[in-house]
C-alpha positions as CSV (number, residue, x, y, z in Angstrom):
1,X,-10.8,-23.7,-10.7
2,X,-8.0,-22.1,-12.6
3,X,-4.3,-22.4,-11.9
4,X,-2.7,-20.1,-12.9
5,X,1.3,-18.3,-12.4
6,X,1.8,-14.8,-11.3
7,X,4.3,-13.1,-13.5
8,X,7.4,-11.4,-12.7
9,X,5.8,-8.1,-12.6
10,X,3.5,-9.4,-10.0
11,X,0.1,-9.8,-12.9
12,X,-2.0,-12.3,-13.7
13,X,-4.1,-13.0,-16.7
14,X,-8.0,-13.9,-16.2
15,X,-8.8,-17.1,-18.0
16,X,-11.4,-16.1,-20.7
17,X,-14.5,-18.0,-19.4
18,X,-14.0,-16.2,-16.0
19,X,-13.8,-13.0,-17.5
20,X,-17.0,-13.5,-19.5
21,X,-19.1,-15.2,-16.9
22,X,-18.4,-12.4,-14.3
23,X,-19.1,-9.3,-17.2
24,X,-15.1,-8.1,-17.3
25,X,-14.2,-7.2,-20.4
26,X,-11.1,-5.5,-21.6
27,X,-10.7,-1.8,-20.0
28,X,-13.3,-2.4,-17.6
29,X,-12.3,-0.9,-14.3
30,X,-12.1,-3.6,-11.0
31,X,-11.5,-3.3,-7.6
32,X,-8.8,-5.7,-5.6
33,X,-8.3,-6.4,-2.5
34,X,-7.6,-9.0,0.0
35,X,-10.4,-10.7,2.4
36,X,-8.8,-12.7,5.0
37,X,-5.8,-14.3,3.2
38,X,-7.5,-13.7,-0.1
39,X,-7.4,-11.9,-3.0
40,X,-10.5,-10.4,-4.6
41,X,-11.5,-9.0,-7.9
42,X,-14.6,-7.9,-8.7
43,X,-16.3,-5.0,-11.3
44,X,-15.3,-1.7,-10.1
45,X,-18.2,0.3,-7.8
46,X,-17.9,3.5,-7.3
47,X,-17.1,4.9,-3.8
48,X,-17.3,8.5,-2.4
49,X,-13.3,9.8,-1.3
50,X,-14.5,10.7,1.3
51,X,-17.4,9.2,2.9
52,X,-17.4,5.5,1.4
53,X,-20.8,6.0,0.0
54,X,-20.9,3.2,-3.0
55,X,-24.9,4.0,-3.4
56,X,-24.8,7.9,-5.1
57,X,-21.2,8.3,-6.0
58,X,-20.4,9.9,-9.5
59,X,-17.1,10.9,-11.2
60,X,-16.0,14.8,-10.9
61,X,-12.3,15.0,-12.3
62,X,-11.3,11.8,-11.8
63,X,-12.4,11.8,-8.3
64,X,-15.5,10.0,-6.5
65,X,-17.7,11.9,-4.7
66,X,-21.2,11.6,-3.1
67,X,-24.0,15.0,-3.6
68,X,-23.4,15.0,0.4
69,X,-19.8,15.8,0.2
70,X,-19.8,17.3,-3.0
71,X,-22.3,20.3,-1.1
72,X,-20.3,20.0,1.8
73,X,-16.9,20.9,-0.6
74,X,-19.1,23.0,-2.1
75,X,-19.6,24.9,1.2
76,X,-16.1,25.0,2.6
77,X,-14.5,26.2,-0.7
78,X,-17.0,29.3,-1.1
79,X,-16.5,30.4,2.8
């Protein structure tokens, strides 16, 4: 276990053998949030906007977005 101060600006730094055992590097994109009273980071998965799918999602103009919803925008946009 770490211990470890949050700064003014609300940040914290990941001790170094944390950050290598769990594959988070510098730039890499994680996901926060809290889990009954907790705070969790882990590697960043990719979610569909709309649908929550973390399976298929892919990147389209910095938005996340499954094949099913990207036909369905597909659809709605061309009517």
């Amino acid at each position: 276990m770490f211990f470890k101060k949050v700064t003014s600006k609300r940040g914290i730094t990941i001790p170094k053998t944390l950050a290598f055992d769990t594959g988070i590097d510098a730039n890499t994109p994680v996901d926060i949030y809290s889990d009954g009273g907790r705070i969790v980071i882990e590697k960043h998965t990719p979610q569909c906007r709309f649908c929550g799918d973390k399976l298929r999602a892919k990147k389209y103009k910095g938005i996340e977005v499954c094949p099913k919803c990207a036909a369905a925008l597909g659809k709605a946009v061309s009517e």
